[in-house]
C-alpha positions, 0 to 999 in steps of 0.5 A: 509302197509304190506301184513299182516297189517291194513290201518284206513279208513279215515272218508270220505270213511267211510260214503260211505262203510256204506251208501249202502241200499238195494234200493241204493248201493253205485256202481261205474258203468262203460262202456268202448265200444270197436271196438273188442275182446281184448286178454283175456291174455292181460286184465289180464295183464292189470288189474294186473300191472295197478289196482291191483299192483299200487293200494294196496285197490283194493286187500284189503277188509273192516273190522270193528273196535274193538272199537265200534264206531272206524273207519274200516279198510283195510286189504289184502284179505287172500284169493284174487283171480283174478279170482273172480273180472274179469269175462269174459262173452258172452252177450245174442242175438242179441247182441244190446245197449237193450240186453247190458242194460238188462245184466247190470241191472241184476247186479246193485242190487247185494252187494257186498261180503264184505269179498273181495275186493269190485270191478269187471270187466266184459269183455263181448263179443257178443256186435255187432262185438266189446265188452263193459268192464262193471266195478262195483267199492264201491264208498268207495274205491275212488270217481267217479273223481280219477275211472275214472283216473284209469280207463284211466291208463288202456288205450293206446294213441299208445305212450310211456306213463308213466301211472301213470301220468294224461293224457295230457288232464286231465293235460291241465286245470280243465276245459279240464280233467274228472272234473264237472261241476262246474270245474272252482270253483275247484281251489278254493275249492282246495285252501281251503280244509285244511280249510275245513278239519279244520271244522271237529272241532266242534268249527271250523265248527260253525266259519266256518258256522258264516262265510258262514252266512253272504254269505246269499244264500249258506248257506240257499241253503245247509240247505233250498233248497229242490225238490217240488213235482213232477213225478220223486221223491218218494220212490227208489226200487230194480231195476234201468233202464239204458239208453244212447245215440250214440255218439254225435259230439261235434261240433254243440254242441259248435257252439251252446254255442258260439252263445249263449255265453255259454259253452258245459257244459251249453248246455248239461245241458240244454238239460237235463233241457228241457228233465226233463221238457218235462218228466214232461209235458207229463205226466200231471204234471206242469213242475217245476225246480227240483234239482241235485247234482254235485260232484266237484274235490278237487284233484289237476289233476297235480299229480299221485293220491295216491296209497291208492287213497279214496274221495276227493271231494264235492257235490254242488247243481244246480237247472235245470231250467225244469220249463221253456219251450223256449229253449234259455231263458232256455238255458240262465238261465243255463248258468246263474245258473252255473256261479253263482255256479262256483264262490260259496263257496259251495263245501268248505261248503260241504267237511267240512260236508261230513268230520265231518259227516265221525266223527259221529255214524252210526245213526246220520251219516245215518240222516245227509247223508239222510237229504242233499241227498235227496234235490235232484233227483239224481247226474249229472256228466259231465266227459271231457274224452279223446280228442283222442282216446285210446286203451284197450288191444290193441283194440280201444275204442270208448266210455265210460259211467260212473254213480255215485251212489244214495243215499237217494231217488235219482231216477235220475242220469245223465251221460254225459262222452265227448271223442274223439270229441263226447259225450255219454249221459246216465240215470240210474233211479229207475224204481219203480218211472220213469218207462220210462227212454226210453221216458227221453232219447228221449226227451233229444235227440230231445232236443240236436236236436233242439239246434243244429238247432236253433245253424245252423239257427243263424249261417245261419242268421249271415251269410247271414248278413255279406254278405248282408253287404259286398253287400253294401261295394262293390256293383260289386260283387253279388255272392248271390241274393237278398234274401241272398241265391244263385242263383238257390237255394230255400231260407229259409222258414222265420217264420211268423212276431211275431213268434221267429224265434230262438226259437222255444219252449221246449214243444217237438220236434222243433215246 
């Protein structure tokens, strides 16, 4: 497309331009920590080569069609300058994770100005001795999966790169690279996006949906499967809270699932299941399992992303199981709902609606997003960034964090974003319904503790077995004594006969 020309916005990237509401835009937001200042110069540089001259939409500004019920288009904004997208800012004292949340929250109700390009970056210096790069991108612009690809392409490994191409951890497998949860089912879904995209026929769409019928539970779950009451739904404000983690190792994380036989994605999502129920618990409700909405990558992590880049990409459902109050068996039944989702047809079901609904009037495409979006609390995302670290301008970068937008009544949105051996998790809530997220990021903390404990404990247990049998095969040597401890080192306090030594609940801090 030429300087002067227009680019059609497909149907797709359509919805997401007209779903902004005043209580919920339709924002990418990110947060990429750095160990200190970058060059200011040099972030220019950056975001010009990397972002505004390999991605023509990011000088580009929507305009609507001539024809009534025409699709948008993109055009260059005769009037573009970098200036007014990367900002450069000092955070107030004392500088802290709360100073930092309070400075981004007063930007999360803010549209933007729709007669310029529909993004921002933020340096903001003053955040302890480093700086945090603070991104605000229109969800219609592209989705959360191929942002953050771009968002990576504007950092350094140290080597000679070609920044163009997918890291070597996104390339490893759909399982290693910045995909969902349910990424496993990707190569699925992605085998059968052009049969998807065929259900924007109508006649397509109802053979389609006759075929999904004789699955029973999917296409039951899409139409059906709705939240019961609960403390964390209701009416969305103005004003969201966001909260996040330290880093957090990886490691422990893991041993826990392979003890269990469960992955990092399974115990991170528990976790979040055991922080909603005890969110629920504590304030008087009757804990129940509630709903998110995972997004799935249709994109093949192989090749460069298109220069017009857009969504492509599907939502499926995943029930937590916040009902349930014993740590292992909810741990269990995660493990168990995910594996049911990753070999679900759901993501193909979506895709083909999220397209046909793109074809429909803005009344029946408004109807049609708020019907399915508010099935759930909110979007779950789980990024597998990074396994090493990367550079900025120069600078080290020592996390990131990313949230997708709400639509509908969403209250709850989820972040979980691995990088570099840890992981960074974080919530964005409307305040108007959860009014501590403080106290959501403190359970989940005390939730990821005490499944590192019970992961520790079994290890201990298994440990101490193998010893006690290698005892018996070779009775001469005793390095250990009869208790499966060391001499001179105090044994184990055991629980109880009767009590689950393994597991010790999900009502609050280990119990």
């Amino acid at each position: 497309m030429s300087k002067t020309g227009r680019r059609r916005i497909g149907p797709v990237d359509t919805i997401w331009l007209n779903m902004d509401r005043p209580n919920n835009l339709m924002v990418i937001t990110s947060l990429v920590f750095l160990e200190s200042v970058p060059d200011w110069d040099e972030v220019r540089r950056i975001a010009q080569e990397r972002f505004i001259d390999r991605y023509p939409v990011f000088s580009q500004r929507p305009v609507t069609s001539a024809i009534p019920v025409g699709l948008p288009s993109w055009e260059y904004d005769p009037d573009f300058s970098l200036d007014r997208h990367l900002i450069q800012e000092t955070l107030e004292a004392p500088g802290d994770d709360a100073a930092l949340q309070a400075h981004v929250e007063r930007y999360l109700p803010h549209a933007f100005d729709r007669n310029h390009p529909l993004w921002e970056i933020h340096l903001i210096e003053g955040y302890g001795s480093g700086a945090v790069a603070f991104f605000r991108i229109h969800h219609a612009l592209a989705d959360g999966i191929a942002l953050t690809r771009v968002l990576l392409s504007l950092t350094d490994d140290g080597a000679s790169v070609d920044d163009e191409q997918p890291s070597e951890d996104m390339r490893a497998s759909t399982t290693s690279g910045p995909v969902s949860l349910v990424s496993s089912g990707v190569s699925f879904a992605r085998g059968t996006v052009e049969q998807a995209a065929r259900m924007t026929n109508p006649a397509e769409l109802a053979r389609t949906l006759n075929v999904g019928a004789r699955t029973g539970k999917v296409v039951r779950d899409l139409l059906f499967i709705e939240n019961p009451p609960n403390v964390v739904s209701g009416t969305p404000g103005l004003h969201k809270r966001i909260v996040w983690t330290q880093p957090v190792p990886l490691g422990p994380l893991k041993t826990v699932g392979r003890l269990a036989g469960a992955t990092l994605n399974d115990v991170l999502m528990s976790a979040v299941a055991g922080a909603l129920y005890r969110y629920q618990q504590e304030r008087g409700a009757t804990p129940v399992d509630l709903v998110t909405m995972v997004p799935v990558n249709l994109r093949p992590l192989d090749k460069p992303l298109p220069r017009e880049l857009g969504n492509q990409f599907a939502m499926v459902y995943f029930t937590f199981p916040s009902s349930m109050d014993g740590r292992l068996a909810r741990l269990a039944e995660t493990k168990r709902r995910m594996d049911w989702l990753k070999g679900s047809p759901e993501s193909v079901l979506t895709f083909g609606l999220i397209t046909a609904i793109g074809f429909s009037t803005p009344v029946l495409e408004r109807y049609l997003v708020d019907f399915f979006a508010n099935k759930a609390i909110g979007v779950t995302t789980n990024v597998m960034g990074p396994r090493e670290p990367r550079t900025f301008a120069g600078v080290p970068v020592t996390g990131v964090l990313g949230w997708v937008p709400g639509s509908g009544t969403h209250t709850v949105g989820v972040c979980l974003f691995t990088y570099d051996g840890t992981v960074r998790v974080g919530f964005m809530v409307d305040v108007g319904v959860v009014s501590e997220p403080e106290s959501l990021l403190v359970a989940f903390e005390d939730e990821l503790g005490a499944l590192v404990r019970l992961g520790r404990d079994r290890d201990l247990d298994r440990e101490e077995g193998a010893a006690h049998a290698n005892r018996h095969r070779n009775p001469v040597s005793r390095s250990v004594s009869h208790t499966g401890h060391r001499p001179g080192t105090p044994a184990r306090r055991r629980k109880p006969a009767g009590v689950d030594s393994a597991d010790p609940g999900g009502g609050g801090p280990e119990q």
